[in-house]
C-alpha positions as CSV (number, residue, x, y, z in Angstrom):
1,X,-21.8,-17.2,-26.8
2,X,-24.2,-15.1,-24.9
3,X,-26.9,-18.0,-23.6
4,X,-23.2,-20.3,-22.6
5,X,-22.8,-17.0,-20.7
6,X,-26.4,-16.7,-19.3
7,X,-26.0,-20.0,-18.4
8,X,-23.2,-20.0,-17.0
9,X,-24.3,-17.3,-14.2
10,X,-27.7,-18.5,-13.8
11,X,-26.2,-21.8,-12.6
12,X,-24.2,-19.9,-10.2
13,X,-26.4,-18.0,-8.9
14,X,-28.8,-20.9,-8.4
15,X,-25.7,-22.5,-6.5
16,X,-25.3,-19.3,-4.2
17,X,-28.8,-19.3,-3.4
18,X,-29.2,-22.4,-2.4
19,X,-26.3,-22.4,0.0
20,X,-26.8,-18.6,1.3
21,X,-25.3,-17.8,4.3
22,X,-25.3,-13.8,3.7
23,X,-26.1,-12.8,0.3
24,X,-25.9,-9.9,-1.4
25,X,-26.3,-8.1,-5.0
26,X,-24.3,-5.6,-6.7
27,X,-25.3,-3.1,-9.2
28,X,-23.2,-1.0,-10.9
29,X,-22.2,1.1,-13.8
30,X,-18.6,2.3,-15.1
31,X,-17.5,4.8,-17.4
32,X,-14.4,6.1,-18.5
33,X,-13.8,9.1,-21.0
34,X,-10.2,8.9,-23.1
35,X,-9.3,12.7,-24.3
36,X,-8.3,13.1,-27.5
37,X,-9.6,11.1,-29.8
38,X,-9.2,7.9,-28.1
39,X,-12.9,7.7,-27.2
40,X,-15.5,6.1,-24.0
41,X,-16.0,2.9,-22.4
42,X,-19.3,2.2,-20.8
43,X,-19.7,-1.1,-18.4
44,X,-22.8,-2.2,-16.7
45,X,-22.9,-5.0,-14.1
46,X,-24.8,-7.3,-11.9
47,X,-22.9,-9.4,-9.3
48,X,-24.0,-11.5,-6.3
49,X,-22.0,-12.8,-3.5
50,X,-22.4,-15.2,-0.9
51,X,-20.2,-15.4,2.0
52,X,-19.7,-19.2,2.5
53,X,-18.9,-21.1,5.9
54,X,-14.9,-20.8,5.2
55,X,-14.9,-18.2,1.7
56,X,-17.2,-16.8,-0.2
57,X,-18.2,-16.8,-3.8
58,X,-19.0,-14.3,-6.3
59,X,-20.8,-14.3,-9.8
60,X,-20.6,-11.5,-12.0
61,X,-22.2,-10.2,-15.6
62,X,-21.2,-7.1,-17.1
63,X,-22.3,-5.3,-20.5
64,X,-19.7,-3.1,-21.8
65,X,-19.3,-0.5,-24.8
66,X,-15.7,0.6,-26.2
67,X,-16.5,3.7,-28.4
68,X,-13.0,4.6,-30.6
69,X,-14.0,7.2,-32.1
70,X,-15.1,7.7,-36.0
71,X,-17.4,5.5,-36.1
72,X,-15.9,2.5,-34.9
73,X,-17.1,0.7,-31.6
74,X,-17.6,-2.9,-29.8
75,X,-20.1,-4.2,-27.5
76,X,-19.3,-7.6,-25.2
77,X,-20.8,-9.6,-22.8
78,X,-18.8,-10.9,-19.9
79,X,-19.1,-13.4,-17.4
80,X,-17.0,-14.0,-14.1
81,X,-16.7,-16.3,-10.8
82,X,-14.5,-15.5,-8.1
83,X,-14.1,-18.2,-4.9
84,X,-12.4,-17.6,-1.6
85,X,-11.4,-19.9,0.5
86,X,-9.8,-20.2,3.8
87,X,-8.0,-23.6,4.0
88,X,-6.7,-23.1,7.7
89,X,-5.8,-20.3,9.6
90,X,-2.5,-19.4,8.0
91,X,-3.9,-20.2,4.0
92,X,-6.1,-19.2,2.0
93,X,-6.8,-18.9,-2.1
94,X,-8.5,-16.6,-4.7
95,X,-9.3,-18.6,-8.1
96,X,-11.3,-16.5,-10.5
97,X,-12.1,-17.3,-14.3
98,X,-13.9,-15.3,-17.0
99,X,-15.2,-15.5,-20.5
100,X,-16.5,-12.9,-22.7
101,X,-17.2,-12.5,-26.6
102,X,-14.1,-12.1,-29.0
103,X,-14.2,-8.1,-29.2
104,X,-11.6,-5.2,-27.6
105,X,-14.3,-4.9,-24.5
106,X,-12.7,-7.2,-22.3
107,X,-10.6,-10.2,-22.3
108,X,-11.8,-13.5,-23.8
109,X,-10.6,-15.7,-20.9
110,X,-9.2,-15.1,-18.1
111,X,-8.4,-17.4,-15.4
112,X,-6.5,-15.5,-12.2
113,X,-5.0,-17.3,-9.1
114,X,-3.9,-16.3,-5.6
115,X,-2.3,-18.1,-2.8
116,X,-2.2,-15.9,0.5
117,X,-0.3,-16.7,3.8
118,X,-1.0,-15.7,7.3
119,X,2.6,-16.3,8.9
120,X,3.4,-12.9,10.3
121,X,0.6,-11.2,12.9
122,X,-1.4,-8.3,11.2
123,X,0.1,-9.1,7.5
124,X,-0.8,-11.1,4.5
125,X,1.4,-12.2,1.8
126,X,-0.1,-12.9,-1.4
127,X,1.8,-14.5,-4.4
128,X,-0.2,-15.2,-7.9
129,X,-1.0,-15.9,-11.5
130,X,-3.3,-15.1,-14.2
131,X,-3.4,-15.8,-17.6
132,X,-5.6,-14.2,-20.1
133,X,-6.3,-13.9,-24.0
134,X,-7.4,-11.0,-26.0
135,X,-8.9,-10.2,-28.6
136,X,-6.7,-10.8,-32.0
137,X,-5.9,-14.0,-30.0
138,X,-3.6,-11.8,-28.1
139,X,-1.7,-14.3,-25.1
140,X,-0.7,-12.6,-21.3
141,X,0.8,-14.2,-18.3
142,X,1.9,-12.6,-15.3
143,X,3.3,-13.2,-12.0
144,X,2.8,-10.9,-8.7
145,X,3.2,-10.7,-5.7
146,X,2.7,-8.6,-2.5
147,X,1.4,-8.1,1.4
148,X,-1.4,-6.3,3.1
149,X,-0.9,-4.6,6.7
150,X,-3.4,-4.7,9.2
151,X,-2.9,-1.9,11.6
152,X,-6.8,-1.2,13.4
153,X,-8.8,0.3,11.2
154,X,-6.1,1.0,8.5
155,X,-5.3,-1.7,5.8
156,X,-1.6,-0.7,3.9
157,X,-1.6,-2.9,0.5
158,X,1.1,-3.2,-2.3
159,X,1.5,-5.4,-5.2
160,X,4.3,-5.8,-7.8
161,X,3.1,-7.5,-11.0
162,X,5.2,-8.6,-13.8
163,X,3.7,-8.8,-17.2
164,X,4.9,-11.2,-20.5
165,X,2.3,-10.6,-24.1
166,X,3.2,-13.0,-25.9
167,X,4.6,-11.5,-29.3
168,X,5.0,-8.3,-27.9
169,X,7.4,-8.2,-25.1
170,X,7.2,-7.6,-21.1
171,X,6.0,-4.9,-18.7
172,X,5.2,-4.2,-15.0
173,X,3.1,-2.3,-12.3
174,X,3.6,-1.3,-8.6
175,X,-0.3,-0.9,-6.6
176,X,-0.3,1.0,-3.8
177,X,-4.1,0.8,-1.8
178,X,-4.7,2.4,1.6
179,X,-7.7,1.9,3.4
180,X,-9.7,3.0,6.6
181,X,-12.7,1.4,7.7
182,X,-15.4,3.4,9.3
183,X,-15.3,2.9,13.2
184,X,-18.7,1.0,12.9
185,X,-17.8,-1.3,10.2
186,X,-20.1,-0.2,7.7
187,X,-18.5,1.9,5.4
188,X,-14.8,2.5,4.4
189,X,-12.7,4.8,2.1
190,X,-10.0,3.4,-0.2
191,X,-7.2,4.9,-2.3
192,X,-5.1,3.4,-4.8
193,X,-2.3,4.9,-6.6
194,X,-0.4,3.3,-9.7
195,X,2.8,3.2,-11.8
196,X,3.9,1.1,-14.4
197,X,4.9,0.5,-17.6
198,X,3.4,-0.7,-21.0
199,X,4.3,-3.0,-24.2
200,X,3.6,-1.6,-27.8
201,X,4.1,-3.6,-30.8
202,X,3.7,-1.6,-34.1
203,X,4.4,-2.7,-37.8
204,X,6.1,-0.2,-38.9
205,X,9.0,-1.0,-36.4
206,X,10.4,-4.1,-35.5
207,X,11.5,-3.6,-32.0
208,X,8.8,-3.5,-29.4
209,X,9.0,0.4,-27.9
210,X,8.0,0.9,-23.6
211,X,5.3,3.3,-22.4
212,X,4.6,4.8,-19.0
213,X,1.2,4.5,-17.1
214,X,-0.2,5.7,-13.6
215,X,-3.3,6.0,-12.5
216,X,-4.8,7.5,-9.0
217,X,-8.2,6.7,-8.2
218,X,-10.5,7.4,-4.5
219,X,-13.7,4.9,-3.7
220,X,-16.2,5.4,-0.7
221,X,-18.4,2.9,0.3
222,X,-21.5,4.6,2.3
223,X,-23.7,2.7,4.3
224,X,-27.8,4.1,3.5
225,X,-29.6,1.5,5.4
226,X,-29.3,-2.0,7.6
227,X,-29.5,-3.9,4.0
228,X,-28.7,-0.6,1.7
229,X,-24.9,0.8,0.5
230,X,-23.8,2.9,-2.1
231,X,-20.3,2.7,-3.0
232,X,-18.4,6.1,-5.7
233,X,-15.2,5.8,-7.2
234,X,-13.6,8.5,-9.2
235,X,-10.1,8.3,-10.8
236,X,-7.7,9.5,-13.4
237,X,-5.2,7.5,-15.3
238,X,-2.6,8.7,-17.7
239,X,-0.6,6.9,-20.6
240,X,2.8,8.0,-22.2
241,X,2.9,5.9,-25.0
242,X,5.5,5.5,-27.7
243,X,3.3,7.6,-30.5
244,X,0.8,9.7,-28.0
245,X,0.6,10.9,-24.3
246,X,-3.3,10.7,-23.2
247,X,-5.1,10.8,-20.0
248,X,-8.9,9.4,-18.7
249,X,-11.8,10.1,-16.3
250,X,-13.4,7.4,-14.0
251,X,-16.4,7.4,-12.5
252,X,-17.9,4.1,-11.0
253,X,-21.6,4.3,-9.0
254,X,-23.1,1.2,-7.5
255,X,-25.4,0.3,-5.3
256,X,-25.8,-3.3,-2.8
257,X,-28.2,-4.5,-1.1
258,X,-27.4,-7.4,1.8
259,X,-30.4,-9.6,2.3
C-alpha cells in the first residue's frame, strides 16, 4: 500500500513540475490532544501546488499517529490530489481524491466534489459531494452546500453539510469562516467557527443516539520573505456525545516556500 502511495505522488509531482507555472511546497505538522482518556493525534505533511493556466493542482502526503490511550495506537500513510479548475468566468470545480492504509488515522478513500458558480457580483455559490470509507469498512456520503462574499479585503464564508453513515444514521454541520487579507496580499488571518451534530451507533442499544460538536479555530499566514511564509493555527473543538462530553487542543505550524 505504501509504494502505490509513493507512487502515486511522485507521478504527480513529476506532472506539476513539468508544467510549473508557480510552484510551491508545503510543510507541515498537526497535533491535536483529546482530554480525558481519549488520547493524541500527530500528522506530518508535505504538499506541493502548482497554479495552472486556468486552476491549479495540489499533491499531498501526510504521516499520521492516533494514540487511544492504554496502549493502543495506529499509524497511516495518506495520499491526496486536489484540482481546480476554472471552466469560464461564471464556473469552476474542485475534485479531490485520497487513499490511505485501512487504520482509524484517516479515511481509506475519499473522493470529494465541488461545483462553484459566479452568477451574483462579489459572491460564490458552491454546491458538492464527497464520499468516503473508513476504516471497519465504514460507508459516508454527504451533500453541502454554501456561498463565499467578497467584500475588499474581507471574505464571509458559510457551508451547510448534510451527512448519511451508512448503518449508522445521519448528521449535519454549519461552517462559518471569515477572512481578511493583509493590505499587501501576502498574508491573511482566518477564523472558522463550527456547530453540528454527530451519529453514534453502539451495541448495547439498538437505536442510533445524536451528539453535539463545535469547534472554533484562528490561522495566520505570515509572510517571512519574497519566497518564505509561515502559516499557525490554533483551535479547540468540543464533543457531547451520547456516553461522554470531551474537548481538544489544536495546533498546526507550517511553513511554504514559492519558487
Amino acid at each position: 500500500m505504501k509504494r502505490i502511495l509513493y507512487t502515486s505522488i511522485a507521478v504527480g509531482l513529476l506532472t506539476a513540475t513539468a508544467e510549473a507555472k508557480d510552484l510551491s511546497l508545503t510543510a507541515g505538522y498537526n497535533f491535536t490532544d483529546y482530554s480525558g482518556v481519549h488520547g493524541t493525534r500527530h500528522i506530518s505533511s508535505v504538499e506541493i501546488k502548482n497554479k495552472l493556466e486556468s486552476g491549479a493542482a495540489v499533491f499531498n502526503i501526510s504521516q499520521g499517529k492516533r494514540d487511544y490511550g492504554q496502549g493502543e495506537s495506529w499509524d497511516a500513510l495518506q495520499g491526496r490530489g486536489t484540482l481546480w479548475y476554472n471552466w469560464n468566468p461564471w464556473l469552476s470545480s474542485k475534485t479531490g481524491i485520497a487513499i490511505a492504509e485501512n487504520t482509524p488515522v484517516f479515511s481509506r478513500k475519499d473522493l470529494q466534489q465541488d461545483i462553484s458558480l459566479k452568477l451574483i457580483p462579489q459572491t460564490l455559490l458552491t454546491f458538492g459531494y464527497r464520499y468516503a470509507n473508513y476504516f471497519d469498512d465504514t460507508n459516508m456520503n454527504a451533500w453541502s452546500g454554501g456561498f463565499s462574499l467578497y467584500t475588499g479585503p474581507f471574505i464571509t464564508s458559510w457551508r451547510y453539510t448534510y451527512y448519511d453513515t451508512v448503518g449508522i444514521g445521519s448528521s449535519y454541520s454549519n461552517i462559518i469562516s471569515l477572512r481578511l487579507n493583509d493590505s499587501n496580499g501576502s498574508g491573511n488571518t482566518q477564523l472558522w467557527l463550527s456547530k453540528g451534530t454527530g451519529a453514534y451507533a453502539y451495541e448495547w442499544d439498538p437505536e442510533t443516539r445524536k451528539g453535539k460538536l463545535k469547534s472554533i479555530s484562528l490561522r495566520r499566514v505570515q509572510s517571512l520573505t519574497k519566497q518564505l511564509s509561515l502559516g499557525l493555527t490554533v483551535g479547540k473543538q468540543w464533543y457531547d456525545t451520547p456516553v461522554d462530553n470531551y474537548h481538544s487542543l489544536q495546533g498546526v505550524a507550517d511553513i511554504t516556500w514559492t519558487f
